[in-house]
Backbone as numpy.savetxt, mean C-alpha at the origin, in Angstrom:
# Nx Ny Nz CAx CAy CAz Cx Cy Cz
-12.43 4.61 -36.87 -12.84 3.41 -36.12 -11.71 3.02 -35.16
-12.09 2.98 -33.96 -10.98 2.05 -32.94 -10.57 0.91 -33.38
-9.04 1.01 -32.67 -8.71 -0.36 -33.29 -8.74 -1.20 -31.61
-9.29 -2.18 -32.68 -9.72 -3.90 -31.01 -9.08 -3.64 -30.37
-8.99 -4.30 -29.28 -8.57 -4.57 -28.08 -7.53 -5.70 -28.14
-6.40 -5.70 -27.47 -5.78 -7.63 -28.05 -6.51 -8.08 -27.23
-6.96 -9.73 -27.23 -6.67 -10.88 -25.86 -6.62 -10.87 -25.06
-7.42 -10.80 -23.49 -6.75 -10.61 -22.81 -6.02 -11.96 -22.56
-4.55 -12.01 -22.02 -3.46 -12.95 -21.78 -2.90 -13.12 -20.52
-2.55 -14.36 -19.91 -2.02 -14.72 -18.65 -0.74 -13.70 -18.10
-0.93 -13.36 -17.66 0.31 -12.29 -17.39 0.58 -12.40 -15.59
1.46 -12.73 -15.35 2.43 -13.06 -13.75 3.32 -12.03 -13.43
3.23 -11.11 -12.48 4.14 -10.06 -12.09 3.30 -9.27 -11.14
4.31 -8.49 -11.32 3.59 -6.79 -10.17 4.65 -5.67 -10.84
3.84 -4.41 -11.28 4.53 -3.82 -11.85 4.10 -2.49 -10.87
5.01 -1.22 -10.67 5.19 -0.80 -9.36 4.78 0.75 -10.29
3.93 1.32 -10.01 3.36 2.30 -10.87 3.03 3.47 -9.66
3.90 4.03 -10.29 3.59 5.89 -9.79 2.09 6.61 -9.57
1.03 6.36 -8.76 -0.34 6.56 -9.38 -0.41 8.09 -9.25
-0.85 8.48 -10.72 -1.43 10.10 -10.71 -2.07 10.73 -9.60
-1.96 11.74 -9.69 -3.28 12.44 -8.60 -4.54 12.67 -9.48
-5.82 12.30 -8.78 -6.56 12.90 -9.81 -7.61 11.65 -9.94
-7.31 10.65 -10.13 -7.96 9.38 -10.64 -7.94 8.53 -9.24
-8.79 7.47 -9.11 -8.98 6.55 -7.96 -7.91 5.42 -8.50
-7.69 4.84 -7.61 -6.34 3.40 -7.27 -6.79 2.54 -8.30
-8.51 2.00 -8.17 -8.80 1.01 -9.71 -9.35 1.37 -11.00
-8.87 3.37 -11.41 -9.15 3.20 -12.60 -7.09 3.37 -12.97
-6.49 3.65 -11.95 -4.91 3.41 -12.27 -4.32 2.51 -12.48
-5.10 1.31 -12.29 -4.88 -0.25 -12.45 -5.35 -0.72 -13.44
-6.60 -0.06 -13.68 -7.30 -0.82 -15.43 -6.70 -0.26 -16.50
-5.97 1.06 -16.42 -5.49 1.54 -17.38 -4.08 0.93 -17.62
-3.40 0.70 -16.38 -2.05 -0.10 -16.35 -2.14 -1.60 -17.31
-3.49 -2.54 -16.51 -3.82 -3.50 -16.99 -4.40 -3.34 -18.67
-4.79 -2.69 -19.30 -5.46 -2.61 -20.40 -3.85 -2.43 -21.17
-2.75 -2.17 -20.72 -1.10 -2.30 -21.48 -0.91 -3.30 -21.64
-0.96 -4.44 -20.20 -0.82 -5.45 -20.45 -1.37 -6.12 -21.18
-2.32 -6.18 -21.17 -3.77 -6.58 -21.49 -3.91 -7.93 -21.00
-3.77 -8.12 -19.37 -3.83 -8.88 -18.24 -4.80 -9.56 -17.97
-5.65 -10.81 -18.24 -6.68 -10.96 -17.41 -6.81 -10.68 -16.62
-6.28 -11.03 -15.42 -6.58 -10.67 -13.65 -5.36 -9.61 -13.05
-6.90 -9.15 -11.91 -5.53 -7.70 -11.99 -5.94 -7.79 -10.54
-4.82 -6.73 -10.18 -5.37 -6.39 -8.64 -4.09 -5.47 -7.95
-5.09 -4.70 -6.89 -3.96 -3.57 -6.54 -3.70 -4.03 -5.13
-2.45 -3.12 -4.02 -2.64 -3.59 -3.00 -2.49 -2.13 -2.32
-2.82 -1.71 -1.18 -2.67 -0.38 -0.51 -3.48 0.67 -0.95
-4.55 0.81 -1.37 -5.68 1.72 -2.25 -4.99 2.66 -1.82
-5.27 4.09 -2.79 -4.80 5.26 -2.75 -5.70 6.53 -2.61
-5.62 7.32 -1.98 -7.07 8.15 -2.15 -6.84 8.94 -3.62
-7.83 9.68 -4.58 -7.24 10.09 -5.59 -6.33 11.27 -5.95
-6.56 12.28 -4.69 -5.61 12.99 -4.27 -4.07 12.76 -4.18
-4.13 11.54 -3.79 -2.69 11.36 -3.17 -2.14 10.60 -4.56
-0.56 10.42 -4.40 0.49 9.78 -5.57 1.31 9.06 -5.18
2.35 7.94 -5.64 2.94 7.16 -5.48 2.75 5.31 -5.55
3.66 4.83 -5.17 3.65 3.71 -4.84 2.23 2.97 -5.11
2.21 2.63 -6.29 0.46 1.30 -5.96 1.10 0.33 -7.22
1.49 -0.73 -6.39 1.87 -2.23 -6.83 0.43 -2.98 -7.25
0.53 -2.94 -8.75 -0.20 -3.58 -9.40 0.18 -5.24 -10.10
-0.75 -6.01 -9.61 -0.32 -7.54 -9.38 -1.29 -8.01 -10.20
-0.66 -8.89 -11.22 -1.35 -9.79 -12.41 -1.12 -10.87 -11.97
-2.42 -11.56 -12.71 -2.14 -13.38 -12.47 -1.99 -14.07 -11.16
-0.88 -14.91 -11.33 -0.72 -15.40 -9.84 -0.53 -14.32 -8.99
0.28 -13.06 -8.99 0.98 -12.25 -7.97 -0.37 -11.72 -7.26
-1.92 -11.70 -7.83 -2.68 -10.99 -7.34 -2.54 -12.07 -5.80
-2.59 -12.89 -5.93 -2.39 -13.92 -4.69 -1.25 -13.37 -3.28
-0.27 -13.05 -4.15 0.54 -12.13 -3.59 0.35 -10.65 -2.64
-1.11 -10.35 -3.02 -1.18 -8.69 -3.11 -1.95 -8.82 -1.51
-2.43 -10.25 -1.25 -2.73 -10.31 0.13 -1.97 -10.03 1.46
-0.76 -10.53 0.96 -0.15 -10.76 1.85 0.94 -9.32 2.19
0.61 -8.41 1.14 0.72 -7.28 1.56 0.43 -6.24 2.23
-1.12 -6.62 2.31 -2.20 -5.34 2.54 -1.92 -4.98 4.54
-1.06 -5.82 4.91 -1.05 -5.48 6.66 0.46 -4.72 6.63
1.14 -4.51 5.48 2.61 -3.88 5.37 2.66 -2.34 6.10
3.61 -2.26 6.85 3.91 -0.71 6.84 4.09 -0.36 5.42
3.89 1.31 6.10 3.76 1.97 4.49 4.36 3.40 4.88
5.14 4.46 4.40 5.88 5.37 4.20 5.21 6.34 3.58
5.00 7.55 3.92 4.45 8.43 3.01 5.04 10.14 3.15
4.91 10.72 2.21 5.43 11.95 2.10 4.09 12.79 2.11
3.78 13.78 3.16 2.84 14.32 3.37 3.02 15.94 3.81
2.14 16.64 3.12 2.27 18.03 3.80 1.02 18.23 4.26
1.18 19.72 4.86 -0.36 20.02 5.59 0.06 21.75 5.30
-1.34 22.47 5.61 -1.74 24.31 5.76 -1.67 23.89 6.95
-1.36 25.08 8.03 -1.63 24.94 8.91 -3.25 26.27 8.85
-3.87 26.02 10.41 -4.61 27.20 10.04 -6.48 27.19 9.45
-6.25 26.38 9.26 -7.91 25.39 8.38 -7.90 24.01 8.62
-9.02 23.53 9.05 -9.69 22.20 8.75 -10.68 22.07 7.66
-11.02 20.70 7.13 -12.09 20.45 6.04 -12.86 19.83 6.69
-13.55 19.49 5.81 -14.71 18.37 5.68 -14.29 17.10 5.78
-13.10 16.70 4.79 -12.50 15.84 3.95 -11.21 15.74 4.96
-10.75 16.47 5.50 -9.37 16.23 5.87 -8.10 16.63 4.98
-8.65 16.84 3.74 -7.53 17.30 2.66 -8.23 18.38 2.11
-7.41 18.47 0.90 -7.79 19.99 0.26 -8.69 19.99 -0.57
-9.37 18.56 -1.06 -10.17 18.26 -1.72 -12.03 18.77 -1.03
-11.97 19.10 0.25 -12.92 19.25 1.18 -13.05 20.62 0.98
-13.97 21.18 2.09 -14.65 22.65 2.44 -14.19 22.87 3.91
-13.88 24.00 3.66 -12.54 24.29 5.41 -14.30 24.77 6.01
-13.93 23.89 7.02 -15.04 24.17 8.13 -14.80 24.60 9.58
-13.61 24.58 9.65 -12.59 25.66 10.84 -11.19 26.29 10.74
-11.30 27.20 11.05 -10.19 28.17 11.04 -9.94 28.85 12.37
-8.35 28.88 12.36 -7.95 29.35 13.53 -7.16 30.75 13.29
-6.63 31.82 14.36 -5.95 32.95 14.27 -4.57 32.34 14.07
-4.16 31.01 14.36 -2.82 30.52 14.99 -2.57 29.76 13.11
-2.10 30.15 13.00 -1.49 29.78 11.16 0.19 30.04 10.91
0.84 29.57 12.33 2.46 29.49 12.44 2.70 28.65 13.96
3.23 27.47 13.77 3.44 26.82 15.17 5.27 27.06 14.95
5.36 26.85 16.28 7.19 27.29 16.65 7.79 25.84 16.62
9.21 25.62 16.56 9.79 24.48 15.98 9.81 23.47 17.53
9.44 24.21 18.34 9.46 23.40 19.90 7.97 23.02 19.79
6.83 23.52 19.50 5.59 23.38 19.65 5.54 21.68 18.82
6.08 21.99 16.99 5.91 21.06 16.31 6.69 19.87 16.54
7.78 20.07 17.35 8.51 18.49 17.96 8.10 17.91 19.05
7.54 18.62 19.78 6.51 18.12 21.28 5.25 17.18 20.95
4.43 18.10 19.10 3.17 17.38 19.03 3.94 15.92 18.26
5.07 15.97 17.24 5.22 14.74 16.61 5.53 13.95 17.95
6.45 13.99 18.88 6.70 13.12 19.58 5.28 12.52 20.26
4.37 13.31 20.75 3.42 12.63 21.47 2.31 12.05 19.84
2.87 11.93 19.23 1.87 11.21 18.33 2.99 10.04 17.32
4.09 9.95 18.06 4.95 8.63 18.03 5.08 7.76 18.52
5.14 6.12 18.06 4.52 4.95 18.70 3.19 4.68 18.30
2.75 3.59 19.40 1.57 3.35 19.65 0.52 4.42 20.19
-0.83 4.74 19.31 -1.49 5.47 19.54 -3.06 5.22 18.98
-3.80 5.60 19.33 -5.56 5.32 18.78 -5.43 6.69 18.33
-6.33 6.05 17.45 -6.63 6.77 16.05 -8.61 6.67 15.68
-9.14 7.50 15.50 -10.83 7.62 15.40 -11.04 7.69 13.50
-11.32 6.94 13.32 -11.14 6.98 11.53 -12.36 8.06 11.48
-11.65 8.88 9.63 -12.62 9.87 9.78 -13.95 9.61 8.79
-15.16 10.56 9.07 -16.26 9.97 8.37 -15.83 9.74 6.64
-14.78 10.65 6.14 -14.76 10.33 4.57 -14.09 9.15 4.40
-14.33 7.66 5.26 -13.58 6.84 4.41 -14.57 5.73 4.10
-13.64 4.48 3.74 -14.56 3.74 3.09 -14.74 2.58 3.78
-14.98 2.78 5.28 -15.30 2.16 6.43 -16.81 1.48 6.51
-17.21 0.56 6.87 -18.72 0.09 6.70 -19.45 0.82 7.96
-20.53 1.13 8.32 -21.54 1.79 9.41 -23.18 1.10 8.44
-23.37 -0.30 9.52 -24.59 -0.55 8.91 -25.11 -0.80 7.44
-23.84 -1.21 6.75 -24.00 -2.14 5.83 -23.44 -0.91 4.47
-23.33 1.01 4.94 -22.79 1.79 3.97 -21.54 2.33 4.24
-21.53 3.02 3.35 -20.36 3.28 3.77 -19.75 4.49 4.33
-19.03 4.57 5.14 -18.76 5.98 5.88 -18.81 7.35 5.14
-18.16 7.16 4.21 -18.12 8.81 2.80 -19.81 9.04 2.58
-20.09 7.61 1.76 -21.67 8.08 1.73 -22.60 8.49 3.08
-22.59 8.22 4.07 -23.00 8.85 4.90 -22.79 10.59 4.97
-21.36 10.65 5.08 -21.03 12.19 5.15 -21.19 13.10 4.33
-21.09 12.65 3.10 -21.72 13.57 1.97 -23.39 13.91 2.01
-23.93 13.17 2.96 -25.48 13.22 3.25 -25.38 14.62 4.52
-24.34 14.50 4.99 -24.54 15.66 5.98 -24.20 14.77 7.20
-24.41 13.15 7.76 -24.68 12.89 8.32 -23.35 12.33 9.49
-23.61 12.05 10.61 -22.20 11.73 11.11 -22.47 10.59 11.90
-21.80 9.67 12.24 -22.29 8.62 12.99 -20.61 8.38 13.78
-20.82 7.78 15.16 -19.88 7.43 16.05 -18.88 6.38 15.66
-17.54 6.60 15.62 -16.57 5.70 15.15 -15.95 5.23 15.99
-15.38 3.99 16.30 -14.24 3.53 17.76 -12.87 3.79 16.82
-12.20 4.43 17.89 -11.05 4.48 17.83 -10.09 3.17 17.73
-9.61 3.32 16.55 -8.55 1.74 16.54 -6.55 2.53 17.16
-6.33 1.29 17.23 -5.17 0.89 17.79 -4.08 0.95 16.29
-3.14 1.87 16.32 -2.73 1.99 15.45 -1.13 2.62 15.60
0.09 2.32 14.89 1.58 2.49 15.38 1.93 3.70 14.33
2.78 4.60 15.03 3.28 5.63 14.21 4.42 5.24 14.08
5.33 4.55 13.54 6.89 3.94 13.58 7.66 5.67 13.53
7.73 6.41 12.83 8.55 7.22 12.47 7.78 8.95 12.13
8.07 9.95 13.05 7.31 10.91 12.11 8.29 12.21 11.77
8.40 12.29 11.18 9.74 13.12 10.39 9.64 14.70 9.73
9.68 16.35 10.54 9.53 17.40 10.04 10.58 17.08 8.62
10.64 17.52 7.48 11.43 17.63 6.75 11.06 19.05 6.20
10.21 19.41 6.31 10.24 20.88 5.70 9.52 22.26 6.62
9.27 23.33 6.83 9.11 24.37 7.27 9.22 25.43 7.03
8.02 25.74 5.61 8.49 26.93 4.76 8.15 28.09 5.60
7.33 28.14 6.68 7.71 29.58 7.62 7.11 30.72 7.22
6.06 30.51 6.97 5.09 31.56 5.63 4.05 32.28 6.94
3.52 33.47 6.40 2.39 33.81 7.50 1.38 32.42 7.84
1.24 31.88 6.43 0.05 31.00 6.62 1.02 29.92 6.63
1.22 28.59 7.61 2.57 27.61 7.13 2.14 26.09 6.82
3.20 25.93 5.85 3.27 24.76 5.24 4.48 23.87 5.89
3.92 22.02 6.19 4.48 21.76 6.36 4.32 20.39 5.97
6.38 19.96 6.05 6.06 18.43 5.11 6.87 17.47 6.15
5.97 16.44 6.11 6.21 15.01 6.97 7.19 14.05 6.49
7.74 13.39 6.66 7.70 11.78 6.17 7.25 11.03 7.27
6.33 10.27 7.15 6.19 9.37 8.06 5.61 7.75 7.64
6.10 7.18 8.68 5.92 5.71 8.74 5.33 5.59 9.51
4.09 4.49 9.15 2.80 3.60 9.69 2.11 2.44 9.31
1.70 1.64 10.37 1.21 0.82 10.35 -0.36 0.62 10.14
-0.40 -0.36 8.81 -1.93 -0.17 8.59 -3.26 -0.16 9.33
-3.87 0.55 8.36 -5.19 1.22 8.72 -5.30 2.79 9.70
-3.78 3.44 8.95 -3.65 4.81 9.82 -4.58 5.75 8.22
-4.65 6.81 8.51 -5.59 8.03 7.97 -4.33 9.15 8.09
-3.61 9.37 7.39 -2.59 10.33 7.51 -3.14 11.94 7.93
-4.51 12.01 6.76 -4.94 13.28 7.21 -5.74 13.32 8.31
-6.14 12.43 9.17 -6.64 12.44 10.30 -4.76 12.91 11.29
-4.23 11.90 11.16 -2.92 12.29 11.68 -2.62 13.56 11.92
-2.48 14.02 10.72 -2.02 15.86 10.32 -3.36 16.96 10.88
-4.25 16.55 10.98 -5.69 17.11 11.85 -4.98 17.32 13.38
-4.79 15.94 14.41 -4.82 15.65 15.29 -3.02 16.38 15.94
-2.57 15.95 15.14 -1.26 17.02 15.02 -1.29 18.57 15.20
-2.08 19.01 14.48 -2.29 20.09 14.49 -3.37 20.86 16.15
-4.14 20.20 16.10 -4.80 20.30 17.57 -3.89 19.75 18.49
-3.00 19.26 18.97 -2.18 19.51 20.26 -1.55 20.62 20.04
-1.21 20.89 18.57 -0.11 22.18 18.87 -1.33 23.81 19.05
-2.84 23.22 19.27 -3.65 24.73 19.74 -3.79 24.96 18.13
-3.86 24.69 17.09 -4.60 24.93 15.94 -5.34 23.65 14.94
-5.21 23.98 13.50 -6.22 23.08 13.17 -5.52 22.80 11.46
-5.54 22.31 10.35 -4.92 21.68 9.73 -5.84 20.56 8.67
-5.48 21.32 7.61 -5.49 20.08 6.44 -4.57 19.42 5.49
-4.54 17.81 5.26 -3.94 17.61 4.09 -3.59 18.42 2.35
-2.55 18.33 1.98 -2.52 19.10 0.88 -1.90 18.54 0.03
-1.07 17.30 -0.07 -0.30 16.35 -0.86 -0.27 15.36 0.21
-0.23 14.31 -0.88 0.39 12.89 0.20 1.08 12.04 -1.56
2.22 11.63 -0.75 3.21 10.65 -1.81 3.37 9.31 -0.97
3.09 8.23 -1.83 3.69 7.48 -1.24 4.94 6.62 -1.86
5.77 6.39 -0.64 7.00 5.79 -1.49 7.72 4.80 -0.79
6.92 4.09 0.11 7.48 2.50 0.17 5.71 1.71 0.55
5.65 0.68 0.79 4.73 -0.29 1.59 5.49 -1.67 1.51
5.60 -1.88 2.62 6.71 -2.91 2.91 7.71 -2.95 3.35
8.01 -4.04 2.33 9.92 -3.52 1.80 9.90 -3.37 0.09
8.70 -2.53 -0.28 8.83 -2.42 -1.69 8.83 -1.07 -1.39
10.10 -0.64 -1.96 10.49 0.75 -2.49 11.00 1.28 -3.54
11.06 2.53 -4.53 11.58 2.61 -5.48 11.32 2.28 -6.90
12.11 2.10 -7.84 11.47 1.40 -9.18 10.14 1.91 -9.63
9.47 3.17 -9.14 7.80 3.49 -9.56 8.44 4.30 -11.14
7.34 3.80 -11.72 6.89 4.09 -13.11 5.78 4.80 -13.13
5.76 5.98 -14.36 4.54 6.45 -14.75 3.48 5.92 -15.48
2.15 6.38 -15.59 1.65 5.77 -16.66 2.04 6.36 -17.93
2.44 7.67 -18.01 3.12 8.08 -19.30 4.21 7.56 -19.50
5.37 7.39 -18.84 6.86 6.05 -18.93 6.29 5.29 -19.78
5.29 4.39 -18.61 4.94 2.86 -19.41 4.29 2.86 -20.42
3.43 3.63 -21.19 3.37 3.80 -22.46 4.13 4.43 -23.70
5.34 5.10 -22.94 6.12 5.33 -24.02 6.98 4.26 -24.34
6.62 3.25 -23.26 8.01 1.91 -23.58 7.95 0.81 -24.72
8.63 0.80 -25.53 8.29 -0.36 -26.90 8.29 -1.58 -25.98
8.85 -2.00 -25.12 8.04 -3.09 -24.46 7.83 -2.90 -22.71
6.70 -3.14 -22.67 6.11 -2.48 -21.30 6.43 -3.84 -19.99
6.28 -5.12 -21.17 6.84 -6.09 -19.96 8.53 -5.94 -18.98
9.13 -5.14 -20.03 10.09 -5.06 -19.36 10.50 -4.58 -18.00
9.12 -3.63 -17.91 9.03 -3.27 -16.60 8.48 -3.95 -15.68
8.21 -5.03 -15.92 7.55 -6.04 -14.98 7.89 -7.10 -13.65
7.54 -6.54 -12.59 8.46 -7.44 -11.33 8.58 -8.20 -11.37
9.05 -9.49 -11.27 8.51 -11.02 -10.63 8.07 -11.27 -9.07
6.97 -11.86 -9.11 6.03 -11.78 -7.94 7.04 -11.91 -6.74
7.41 -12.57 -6.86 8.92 -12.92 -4.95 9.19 -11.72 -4.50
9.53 -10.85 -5.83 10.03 -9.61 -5.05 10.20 -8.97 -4.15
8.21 -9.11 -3.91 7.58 -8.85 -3.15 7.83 -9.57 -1.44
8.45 -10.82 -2.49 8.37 -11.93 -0.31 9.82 -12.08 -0.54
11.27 -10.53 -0.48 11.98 -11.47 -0.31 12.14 -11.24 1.62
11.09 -10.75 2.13 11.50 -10.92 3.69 11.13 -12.20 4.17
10.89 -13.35 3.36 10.67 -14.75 3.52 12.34 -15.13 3.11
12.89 -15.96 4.20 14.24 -16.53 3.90 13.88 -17.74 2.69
14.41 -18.16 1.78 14.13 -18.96 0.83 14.80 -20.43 0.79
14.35 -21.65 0.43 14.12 -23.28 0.78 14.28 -23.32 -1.03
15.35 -24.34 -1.32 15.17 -25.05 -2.72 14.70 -26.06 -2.48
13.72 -26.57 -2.94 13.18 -28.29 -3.27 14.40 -28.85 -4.33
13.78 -30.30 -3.94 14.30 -30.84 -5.26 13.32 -31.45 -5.96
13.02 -32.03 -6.90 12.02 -32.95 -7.53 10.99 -33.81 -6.62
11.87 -34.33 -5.72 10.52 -35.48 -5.29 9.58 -34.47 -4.38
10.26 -33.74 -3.36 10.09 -32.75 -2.16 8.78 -32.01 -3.10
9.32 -31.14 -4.32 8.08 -30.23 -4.62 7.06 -31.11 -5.05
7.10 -32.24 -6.16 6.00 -32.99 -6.67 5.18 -33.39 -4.50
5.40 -33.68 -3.80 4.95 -33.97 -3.04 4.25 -32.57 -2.36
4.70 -31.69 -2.31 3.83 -29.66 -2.27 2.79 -30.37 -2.99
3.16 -30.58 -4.35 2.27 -29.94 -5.81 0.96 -31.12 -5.23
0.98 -32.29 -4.77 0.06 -33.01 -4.27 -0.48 -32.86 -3.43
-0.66 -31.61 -2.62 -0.94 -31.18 -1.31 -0.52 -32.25 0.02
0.70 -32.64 -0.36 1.06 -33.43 0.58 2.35 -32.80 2.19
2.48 -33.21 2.71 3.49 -33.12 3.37 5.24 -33.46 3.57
5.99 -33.29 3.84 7.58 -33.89 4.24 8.01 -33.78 5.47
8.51 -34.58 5.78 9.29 -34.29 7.61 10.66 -33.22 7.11
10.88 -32.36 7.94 11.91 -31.24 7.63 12.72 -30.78 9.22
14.24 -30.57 9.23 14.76 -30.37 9.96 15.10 -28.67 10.30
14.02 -27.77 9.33 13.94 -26.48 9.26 13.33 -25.72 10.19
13.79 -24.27 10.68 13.20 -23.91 11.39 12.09 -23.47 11.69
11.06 -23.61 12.49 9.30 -23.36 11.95 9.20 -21.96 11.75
8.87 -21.57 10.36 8.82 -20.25 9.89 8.09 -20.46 8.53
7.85 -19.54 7.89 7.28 -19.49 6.11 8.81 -18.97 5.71
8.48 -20.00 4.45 9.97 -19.74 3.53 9.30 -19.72 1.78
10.22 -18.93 1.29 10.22 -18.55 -0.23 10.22 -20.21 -1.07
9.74 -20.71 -2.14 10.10 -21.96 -2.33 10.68 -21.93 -4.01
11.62 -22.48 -4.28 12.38 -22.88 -5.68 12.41 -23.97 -6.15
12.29 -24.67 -7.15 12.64 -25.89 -7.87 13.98 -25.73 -8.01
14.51 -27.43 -8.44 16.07 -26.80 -8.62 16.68 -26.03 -9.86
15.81 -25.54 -10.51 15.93 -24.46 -11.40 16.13 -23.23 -11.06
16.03 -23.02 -9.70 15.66 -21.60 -8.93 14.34 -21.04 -9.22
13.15 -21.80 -10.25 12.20 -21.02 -10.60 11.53 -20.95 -9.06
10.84 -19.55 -9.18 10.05 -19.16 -7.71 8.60 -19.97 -7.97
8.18 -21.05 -6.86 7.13 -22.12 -6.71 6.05 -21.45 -5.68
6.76 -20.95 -4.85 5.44 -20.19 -4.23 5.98 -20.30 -2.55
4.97 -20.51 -1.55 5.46 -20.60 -0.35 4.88 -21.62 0.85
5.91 -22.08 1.66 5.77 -23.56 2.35 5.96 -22.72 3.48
5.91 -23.67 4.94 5.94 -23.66 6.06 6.37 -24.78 6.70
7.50 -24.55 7.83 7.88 -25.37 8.69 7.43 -25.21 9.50
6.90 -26.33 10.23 5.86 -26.29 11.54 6.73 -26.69 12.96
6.28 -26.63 13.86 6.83 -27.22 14.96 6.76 -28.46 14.81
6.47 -29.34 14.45 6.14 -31.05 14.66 7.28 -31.30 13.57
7.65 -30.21 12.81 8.94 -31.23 11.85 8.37 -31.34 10.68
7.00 -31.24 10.07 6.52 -30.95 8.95 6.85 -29.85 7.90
7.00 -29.78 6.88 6.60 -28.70 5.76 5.58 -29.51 4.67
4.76 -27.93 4.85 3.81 -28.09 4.54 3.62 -26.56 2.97
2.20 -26.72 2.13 2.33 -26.15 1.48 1.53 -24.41 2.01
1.89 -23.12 1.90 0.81 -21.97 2.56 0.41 -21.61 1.05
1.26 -21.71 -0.04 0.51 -21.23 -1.10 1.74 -21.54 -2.55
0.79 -22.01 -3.56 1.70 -22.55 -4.52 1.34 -21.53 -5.89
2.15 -20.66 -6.55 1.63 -20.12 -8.07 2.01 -20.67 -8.83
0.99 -21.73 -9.26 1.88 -23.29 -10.48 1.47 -22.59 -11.82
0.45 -21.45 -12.10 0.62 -21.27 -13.39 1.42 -20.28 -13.60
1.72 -19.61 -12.63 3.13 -18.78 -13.13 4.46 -19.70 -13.37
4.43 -20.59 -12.18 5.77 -21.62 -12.58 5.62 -22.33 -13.69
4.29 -22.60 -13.79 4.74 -23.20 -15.62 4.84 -22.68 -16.63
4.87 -21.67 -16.22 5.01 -20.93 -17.50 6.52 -20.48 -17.72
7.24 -20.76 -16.08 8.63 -20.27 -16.14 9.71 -21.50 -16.26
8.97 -22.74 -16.18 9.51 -23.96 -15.79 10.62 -24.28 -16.90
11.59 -24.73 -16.53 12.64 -25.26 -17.04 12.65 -26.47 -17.11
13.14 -27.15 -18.76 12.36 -28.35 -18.88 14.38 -28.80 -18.24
């Protein structure tokens, strides 16, 4: 007989989990969450199931948090075949073109990264999970079917050869940085056609979004750990590119009332503290001299509150 389930219990954090290949982004989160045994869960940066790395999983208040992530640059470690296209764009697909050209020269491959650095449009591809008429783009394509996409506006910050194993058939590995709503294996497609051939995904890692980098855990780690909270972020972590404001007593009780204060601060969003240093959530200085409240996590702070 199984043994129960505990409770589920209030749980406040973001815990930074390595996601497998193999499994989708929210069954890597229910399984994370079912450790905790978290009421509210939530991921930020979905992952395709192919791909690994980086997926910041946010309990409790932090799911509040996980918004204000989802427009983050994001970093990824990517290879490609050269030589074949899919269906899919990765290796998970059916190569539906092939070229004679299955070796580009080290001048060919720095000509195509440069012209696909910066600002550039990007045509999302039919396998994603884009809406067309109320479905969704994958389900369409698995029907056979293809429908017209607009090209979005989209930044390549950084695109980085790091590897060039130089094989008859060649493999090659990226790092690159982008700004959301890029398709890496559309990238590595489109890459591959300036340099006169054709190209699929074959790994993708990811290992920053943001300024959250590092610290990833397995799901095998986190279950070998006698205590799993230990691995657990505290939500700010996440905002420390917010410069941070201590209240004092009267200042926050006046937040906590959805009220206002006149402030001599500069108009920006700032991190907010009690004078405990506990993290309260986040305010705004306006032009008129106001601070005001953008978002308060009072049941995480009470739970951290210092009497």
């Amino acid at each position: 007989m199984s043994k129960p389930r505990s409770k589920w219990q209030d749980v406040h954090g973001i815990f930074l989990l390595n996601k497998p290949k193999g499994i989708t982004s929210n069954l890597a989160l229910q399984k994370v969450r079912r450790i905790f045994n978290a009421k509210k869960a939530g991921h930020t940066g979905s992952l395709d199931p192919m791909a690994t790395g980086l997926l910041p999983c946010c309990f409790g208040d932090a799911t509040k948090v996980a918004g204000l992530m989802l427009n983050a640059d994001k970093v990824y470690i990517a290879e490609c075949l050269i030589g074949s296209q899919t269906d899919t764009g990765d290796a998970t697909g059916t190569i539906t073109k092939t070229s004679n050209k299955t070796k580009l020269s080290d001048k060919e491959i720095q000509i195509s990264i440069e012209s696909l650095t910066g600002d550039i449009k990007q045509i999302p591809p039919m396998y994603s999970a884009l809406h067309h008429e109320g479905r969704r783009l994958y389900d369409l394509a698995r029907e056979g079917k293809e429908v017209e996409r607009k090209a979005r506006d989209i930044i390549i910050h950084a695109f980085k050869l790091l590897k060039n194993d130089k094989a008859d058939i060649q493999t090659l590995r990226f790092e690159i940085k982008v700004s959301k709503g890029t398709y890496i294996r559309t990238l590595l497609e489109d890459f591959a056609k300036a340099c006169g051939s054709f190209a699929h995904m074959t790994s993708l890692h990811r290992t920053q979004l943001g300024i959250i980098k590092g610290g990833m855990i397995t799901l095998d780690e986190l279950t070998e750990q006698s205590n799993p909270f230990d691995s657990l972020q505290p939500m700010d972590m996440a905002l420390i590119e917010y410069p941070l404001y201590q209240l004092d007593k009267d200042k926050l009780q006046t937040l906590i009332h959805g009220l206002r204060f006149q402030t001599t601060l500069e108009p920006k969003v700032y991190r907010l503290y009690d004078h405990h240093n506990n993290f309260v959530g986040l305010g705004e200085a306006q032009d008129n001299s106001q601070f005001k409240v953008k978002k308060l996590f009072l049941k995480s702070y009470q739970s951290l509150q210092t009497v």
